[in-house]
N, C-alpha and C positions, 0 to 999 in steps of 0.2 A: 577633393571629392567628398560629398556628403551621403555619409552610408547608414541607411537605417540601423537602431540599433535592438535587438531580438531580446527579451529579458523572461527569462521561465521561471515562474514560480517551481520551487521541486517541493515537495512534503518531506518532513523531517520524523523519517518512522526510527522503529527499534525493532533488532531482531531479537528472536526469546533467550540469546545470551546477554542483551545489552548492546551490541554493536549499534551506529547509529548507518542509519541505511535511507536515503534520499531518491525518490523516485518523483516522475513527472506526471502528475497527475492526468494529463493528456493522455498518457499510455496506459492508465489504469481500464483492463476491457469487465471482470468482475472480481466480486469479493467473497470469499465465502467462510462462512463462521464453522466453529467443530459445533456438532449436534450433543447437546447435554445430555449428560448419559448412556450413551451409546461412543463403542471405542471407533476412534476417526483415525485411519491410517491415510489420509490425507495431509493432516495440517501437524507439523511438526509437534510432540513436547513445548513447551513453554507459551508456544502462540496461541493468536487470539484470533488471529485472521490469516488467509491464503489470501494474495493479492493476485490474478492473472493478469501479462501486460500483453500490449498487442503484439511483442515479438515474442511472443509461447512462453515466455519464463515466468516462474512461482516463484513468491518470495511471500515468505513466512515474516510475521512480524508479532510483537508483544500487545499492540493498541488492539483496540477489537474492533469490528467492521464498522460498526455504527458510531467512532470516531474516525476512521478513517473516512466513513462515506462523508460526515461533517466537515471533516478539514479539505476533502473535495468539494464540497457545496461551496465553502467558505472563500478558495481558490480565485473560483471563476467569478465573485464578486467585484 
């Protein structure tokens, strides 16, 4: 039987201890950066970016949005 075969690119983030943390671009629904100079009790210590995915979950990451949104552009080429 010949079964198609599914291949997902996943993005290769970090979280603001260094863990390496892999998400599907696909479920990326927004990004949001901490605001400069004003205290963000939103986005962890050490991150750069809030990632929201289409199943409710944050995930805090080191890169900052405007490489994450790149490595999504870059994805779907």
């Amino acid at each position: 039987m010949n079964r198609g075969l599914i291949l997902a690119s996943l993005l290769l983030l970090h979280g603001p201890t260094g863990r390496e943390i892999r998400i599907n671009p696909r479920n990326v629904t927004s990004l949001h950066a901490p605001q400069p100079g004003q205290r963000n009790t939103s986005v962890t210590a050490g991150a750069n970016c809030l990632i929201n995915t289409s199943d409710g979950k944050f995930v805090s990451v080191a890169e900052t949005c405007e490489a994450v949104s790149q490595m999504i552009t870059g994805v779907g080429k």
